[in-house]
N, C-alpha and C positions, 0 to 999 in steps of 0.2 A: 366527680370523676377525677384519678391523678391526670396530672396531665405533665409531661415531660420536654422539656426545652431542650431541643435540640441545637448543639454549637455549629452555627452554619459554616459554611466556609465563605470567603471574606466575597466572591462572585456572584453570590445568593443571595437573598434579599434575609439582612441580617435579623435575630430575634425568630428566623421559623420556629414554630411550635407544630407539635404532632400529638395528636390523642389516640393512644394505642388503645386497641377493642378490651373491653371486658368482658370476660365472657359470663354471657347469660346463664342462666340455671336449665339443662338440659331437662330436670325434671319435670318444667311443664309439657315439654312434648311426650316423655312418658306418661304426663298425668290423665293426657286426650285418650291416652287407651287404657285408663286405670290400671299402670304398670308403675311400682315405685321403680328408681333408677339413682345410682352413688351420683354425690357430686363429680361434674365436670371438672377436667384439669386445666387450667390455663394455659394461654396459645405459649409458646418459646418466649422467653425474655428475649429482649435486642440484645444482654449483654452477649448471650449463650449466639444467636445466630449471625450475627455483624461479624463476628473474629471468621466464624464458621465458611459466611459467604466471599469474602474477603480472600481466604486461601483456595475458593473455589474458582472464584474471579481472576486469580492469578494464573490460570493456566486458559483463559478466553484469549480466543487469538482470528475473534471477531470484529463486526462492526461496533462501534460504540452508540447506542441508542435504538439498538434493535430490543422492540418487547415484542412476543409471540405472545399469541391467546388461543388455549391447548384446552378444548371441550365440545359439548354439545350444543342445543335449540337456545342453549339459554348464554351460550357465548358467540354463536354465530349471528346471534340477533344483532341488527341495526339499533336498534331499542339499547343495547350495552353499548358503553366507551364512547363511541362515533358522535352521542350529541355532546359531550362534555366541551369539545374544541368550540362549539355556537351560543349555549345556551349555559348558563349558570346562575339561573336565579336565585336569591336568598342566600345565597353560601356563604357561610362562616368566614371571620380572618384564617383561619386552618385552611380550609379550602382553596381561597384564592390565594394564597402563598405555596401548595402545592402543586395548584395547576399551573402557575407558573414554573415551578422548579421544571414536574415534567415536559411542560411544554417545551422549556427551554434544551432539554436533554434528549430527548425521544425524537427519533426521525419522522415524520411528520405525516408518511405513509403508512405506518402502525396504529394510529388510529382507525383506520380502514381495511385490515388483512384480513378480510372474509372467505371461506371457502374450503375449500378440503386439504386444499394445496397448502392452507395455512395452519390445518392443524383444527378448525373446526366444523363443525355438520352437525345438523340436526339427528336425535334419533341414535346416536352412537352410543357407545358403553367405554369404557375404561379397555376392553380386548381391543376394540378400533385402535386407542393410543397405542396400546403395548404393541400392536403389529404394526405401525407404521412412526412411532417415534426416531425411528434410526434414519427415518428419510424423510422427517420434518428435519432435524438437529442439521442433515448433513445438505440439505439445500438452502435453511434458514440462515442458522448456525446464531441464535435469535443470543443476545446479552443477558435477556433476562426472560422468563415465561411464566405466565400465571394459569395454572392446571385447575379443572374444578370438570370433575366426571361425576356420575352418579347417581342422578335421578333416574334415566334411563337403567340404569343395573339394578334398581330396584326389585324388578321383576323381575330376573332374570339372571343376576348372579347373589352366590352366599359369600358372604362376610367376608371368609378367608379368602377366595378368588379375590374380590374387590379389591383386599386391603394387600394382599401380596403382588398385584398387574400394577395398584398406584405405587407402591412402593418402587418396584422395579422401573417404572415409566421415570419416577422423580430422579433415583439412581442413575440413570442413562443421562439427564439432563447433566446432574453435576456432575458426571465422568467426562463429558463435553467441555463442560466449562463453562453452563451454563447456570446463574440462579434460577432459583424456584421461588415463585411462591404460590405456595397453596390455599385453596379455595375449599370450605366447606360448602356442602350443597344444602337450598332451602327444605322448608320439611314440606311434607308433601303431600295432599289430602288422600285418607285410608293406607296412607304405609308413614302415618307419622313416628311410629316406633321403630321402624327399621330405616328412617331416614336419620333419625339421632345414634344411633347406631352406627352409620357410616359416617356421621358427622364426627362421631368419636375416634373412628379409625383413621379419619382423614389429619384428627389433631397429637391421635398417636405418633404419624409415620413425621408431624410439624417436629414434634419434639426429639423422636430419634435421629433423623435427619440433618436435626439441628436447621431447617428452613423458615423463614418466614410465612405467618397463616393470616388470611382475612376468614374469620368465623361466620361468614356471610347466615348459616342458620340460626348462629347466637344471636346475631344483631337482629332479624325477625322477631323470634320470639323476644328478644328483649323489650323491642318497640311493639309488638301486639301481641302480648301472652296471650290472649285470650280468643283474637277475629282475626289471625292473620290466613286465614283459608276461605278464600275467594269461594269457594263453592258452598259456604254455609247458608242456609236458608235463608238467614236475611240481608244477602245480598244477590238473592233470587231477579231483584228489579233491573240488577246490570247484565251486562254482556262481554262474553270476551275480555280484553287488557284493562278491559275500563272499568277498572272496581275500586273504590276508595280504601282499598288495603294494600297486605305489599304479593297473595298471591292472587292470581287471574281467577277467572272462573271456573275454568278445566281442572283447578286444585293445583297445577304443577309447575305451570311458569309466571314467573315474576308477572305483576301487574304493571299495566304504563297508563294511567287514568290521567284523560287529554288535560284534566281540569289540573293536575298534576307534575307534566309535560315542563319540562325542564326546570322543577323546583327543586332545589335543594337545602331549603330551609329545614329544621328542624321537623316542622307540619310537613314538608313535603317528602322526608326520609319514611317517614311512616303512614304513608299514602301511595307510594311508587316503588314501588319492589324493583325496577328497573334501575331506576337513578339509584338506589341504596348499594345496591351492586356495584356500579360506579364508581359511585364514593367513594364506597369504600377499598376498591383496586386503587385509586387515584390518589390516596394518603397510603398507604403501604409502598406502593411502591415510589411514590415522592422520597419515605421512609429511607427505602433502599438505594436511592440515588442520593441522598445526602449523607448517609451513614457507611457506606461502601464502595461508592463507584468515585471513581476521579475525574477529575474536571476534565469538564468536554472541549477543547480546542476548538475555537472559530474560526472555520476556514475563512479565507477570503472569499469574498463574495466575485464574481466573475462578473465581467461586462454586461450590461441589458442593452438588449436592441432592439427596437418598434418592431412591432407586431401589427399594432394599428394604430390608428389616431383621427380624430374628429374633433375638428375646432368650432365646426358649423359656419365658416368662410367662404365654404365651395359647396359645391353638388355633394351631395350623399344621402344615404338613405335613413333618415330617423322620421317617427312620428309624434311630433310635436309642435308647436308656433316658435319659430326662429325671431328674436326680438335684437334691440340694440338697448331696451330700456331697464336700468337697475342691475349696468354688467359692471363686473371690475375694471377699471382704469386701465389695464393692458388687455381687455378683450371688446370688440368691436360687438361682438354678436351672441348668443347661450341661445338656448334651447326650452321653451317653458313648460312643464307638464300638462296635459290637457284630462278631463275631469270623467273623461268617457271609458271608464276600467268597474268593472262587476265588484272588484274585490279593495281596490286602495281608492283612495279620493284625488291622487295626485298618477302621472302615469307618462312617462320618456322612453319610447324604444327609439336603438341604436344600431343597425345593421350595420355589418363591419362587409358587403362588397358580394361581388359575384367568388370572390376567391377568400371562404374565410380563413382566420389563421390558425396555424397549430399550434397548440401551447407546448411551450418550452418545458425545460425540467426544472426549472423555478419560472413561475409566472408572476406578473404584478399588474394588476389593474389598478390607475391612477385617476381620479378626475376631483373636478371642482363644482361643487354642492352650495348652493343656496336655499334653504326652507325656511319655514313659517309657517306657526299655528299646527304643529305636530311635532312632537319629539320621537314619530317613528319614519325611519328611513330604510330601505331593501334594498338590495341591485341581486337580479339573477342574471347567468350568462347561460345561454342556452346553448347545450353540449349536443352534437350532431350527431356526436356517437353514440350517447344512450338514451337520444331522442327527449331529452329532459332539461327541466332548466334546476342550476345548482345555486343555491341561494346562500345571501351575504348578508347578515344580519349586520346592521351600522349603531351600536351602542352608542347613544347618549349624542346625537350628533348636533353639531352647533347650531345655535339658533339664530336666526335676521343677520348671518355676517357670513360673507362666502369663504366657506374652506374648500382646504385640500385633502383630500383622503387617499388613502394608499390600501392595498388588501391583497395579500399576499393567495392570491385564488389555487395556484396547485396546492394543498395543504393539507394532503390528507383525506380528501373530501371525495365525490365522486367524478370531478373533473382532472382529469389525469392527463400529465405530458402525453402529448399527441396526439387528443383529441381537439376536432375542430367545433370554434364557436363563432353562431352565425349571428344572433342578434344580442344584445343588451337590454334587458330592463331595468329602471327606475321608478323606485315607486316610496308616494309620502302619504301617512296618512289613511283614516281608514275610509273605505266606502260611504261617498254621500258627504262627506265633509265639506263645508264651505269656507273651513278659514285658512286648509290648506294649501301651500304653495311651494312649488318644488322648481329651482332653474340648474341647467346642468350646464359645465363647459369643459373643453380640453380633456376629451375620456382619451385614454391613452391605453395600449395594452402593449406592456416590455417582457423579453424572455431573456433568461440568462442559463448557459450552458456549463456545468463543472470541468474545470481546464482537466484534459484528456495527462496522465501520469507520462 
């Protein structure tokens, strides 16, 4: 596959590389219904759509870092985008140099814009967009939006409709000021001929347009010409998301097979029709933040001020054995996990008081960690508002030597400014384990407020 080197700019992590889609040979989804079909036209070159978006971009008199996500069941799924910020297994140097671009760029609440209000719902058509785009654009007013309609119109709307509501929908966007990019839809069990068909029309309107396209049905059938439809007989044994291909078993929405569940390995693009998804938004539009958009200004960061804090000195409320033995030289006393948890082998809750706090509009949970005999570490903070706890996966956390860790907890996720959190967990280690040990100290929770204009 070519693969093209992109000249970063000197704030990026130099040497990014990008692999633009190739697009797969549509004929095999004709061939599932014994229809020959012309070769597929390739998505828009970057040279053609970079100048394109560029002068589109020039009249955005937006946010910098707003991305919107403009579709149906298969964008308003939690299953899309929302894991990428936690879990990144196996990913490519391409990968991990993307998610950082976007992470660094994208306001950090766009991982999360679920809902109608955002632009997506289950069950809708490409007519939903067209009647309500002018009052996403003008409450959003999003930087950049990635569109993908169509499964749903399969039934229900012809070709021309389809292809003249998406065009029109894409139109309004860049009369906005807004980029596009587009999203072909997967193919889809018993309408695979009329889903390559709108796959076409979806890369028609890339090329007139001049927009950027993720070929999201090319890159299926590329990676499983043959099984990528979950509802074939022999994968009768599974159920539901859980099918070792990339579509479900109902034939129509992406697959998320738990054994598959945050891989993005090579094996795992073509096992998870959800993560593929992903991906592939998350290199395109890296794509279009490095090739288009200008550097993002860092604001200053605003004062943080305690929210809460437990040193384990005084009265408060945690479940665990408060020790003096194996603490760091400026702490008298830590907190040591006790081994009575169903699910981890290590286990520290943290009540933060009869009045717990509300988080800020940047939050930071702070503490100091000691393990052993496990390289896996968790902290959830249990959100009073959606009666749940929101969980913090600790990558690679140090071993036998007490750190300090930091975690930026509003971020996108489901704990959101102003909700209140009552207790803390810590957890090492899985159930049953004996060699695990877990000591915690100094948990701290600081909020910081954006200085008012």
């Amino acid at each position: 596959m070519t693969r093209i080197c992109l000249h970063v700019r000197a704030r990026r992590t130099a040497g990014l590389v990008f692999t633009p889609f190739r697009m797969a040979c549509l004929a095999t989804a004709w061939c599932l219904v014994g229809t020959a079909a012309p070769a597929p036209s390739a998505e828009p070159a970057a040279e053609v759509w970079v100048p394109a978006m560029k002068k589109v971009h020039a009249e955005f008199n937006g946010e910098q870092g707003t991305f919107a996500l403009f579709g149906d069941s298969i964008t308003v799924s939690k299953a899309f985008w929302l894991g990428l910020q936690y879990t990144r297994n196996g990913a490519d140097a391409e990968m991990v140099q993307a998610f950082e671009l976007v992470k660094g760029y994208m306001l950090e609440d766009c991982w999360d814009r679920r809902g109608p209000e955002y632009g997506n719902q289950g069950r809708m058509t490409i007519r939903w967009a067209h009647e309500n785009v002018d009052a996403w654009l003008k409450n959003l007013n999003p930087e950049v939006a990635l569109i993908m309609f169509g499964t749903n119109d399969l039934g229900s709307l012809a070709l021309e409709e389809y292809e003249t509501k998406t065009r029109q929908v894409v139109q309004k966007c860049l009369d906005n000021g807004t980029m596009v990019i587009l999203s072909t839809i997967p193919p889809k069990h018993g309408q695979a001929e009329k889903a390559a068909v709108f796959a076409e029309a979806v890369r028609r309107i890339a090329r007139d347009l001049k927009v950027p396209l993720t070929d999201y049905h090319a890159e299926i059938l590329k990676r499983r010409p043959d099984d990528w439809d979950g509802a074939m007989e022999k994968f009768s044994a599974y159920q539901g998301y859980d099918v070792p291909t990339l579509i479900s078993r109902d034939g129509v929405h992406p697959s998320n097979p738990r054994q598959y569940a945050g891989d993005y390995s090579a094996e795992g693009l073509r096992h998870n029709g959800f993560n593929l998804r992903s991906y592939l938004a998350l290199i395109k539009y890296a794509e279009v933040i490095d090739r288009v958009l200008p550097a993002k200004a860092e604001p200053p960061e605003a004062p943080r001020r305690t929210l809460f804090f437990q040193d384990f000195e005084r009265d408060g409320d945690w479940d665990g054995t408060v020790t003096d033995k194996g603490t760091p030289a400026s702490n008298r006393h830590v907190v040591v996990g006790h081994a009575r948890d169903e699910y981890y082998g290590r286990k520290i809750r943290v009540g933060t008081g009869n009045a717990p706090p509300a988080m800020a509009k940047t939050t930071y949970l702070t503490f100091d960690y000691y393990v052993e005999g496990t390289d896996f570490l968790m902290v959830f903070l249990f959100d009073l508002d959606i009666n749940d706890n929101c969980r913090y996966p600790i990558h690679g956390p140090v071993l036998g030597k007490w750190t300090r860790h930091t975690i930026k907890v509003t971020r996108g996720g489901p704990l959101k400014p102003g909700h209140k959190v009552d207790d803390l967990f810590f957890f090492a280690g899985e159930a049953g384990s004996r060699t695990a040990r877990l000591m915690v100290d100094n948990v701290r929770i600081e909020g910081s407020e954006p200085a008012k204009p």
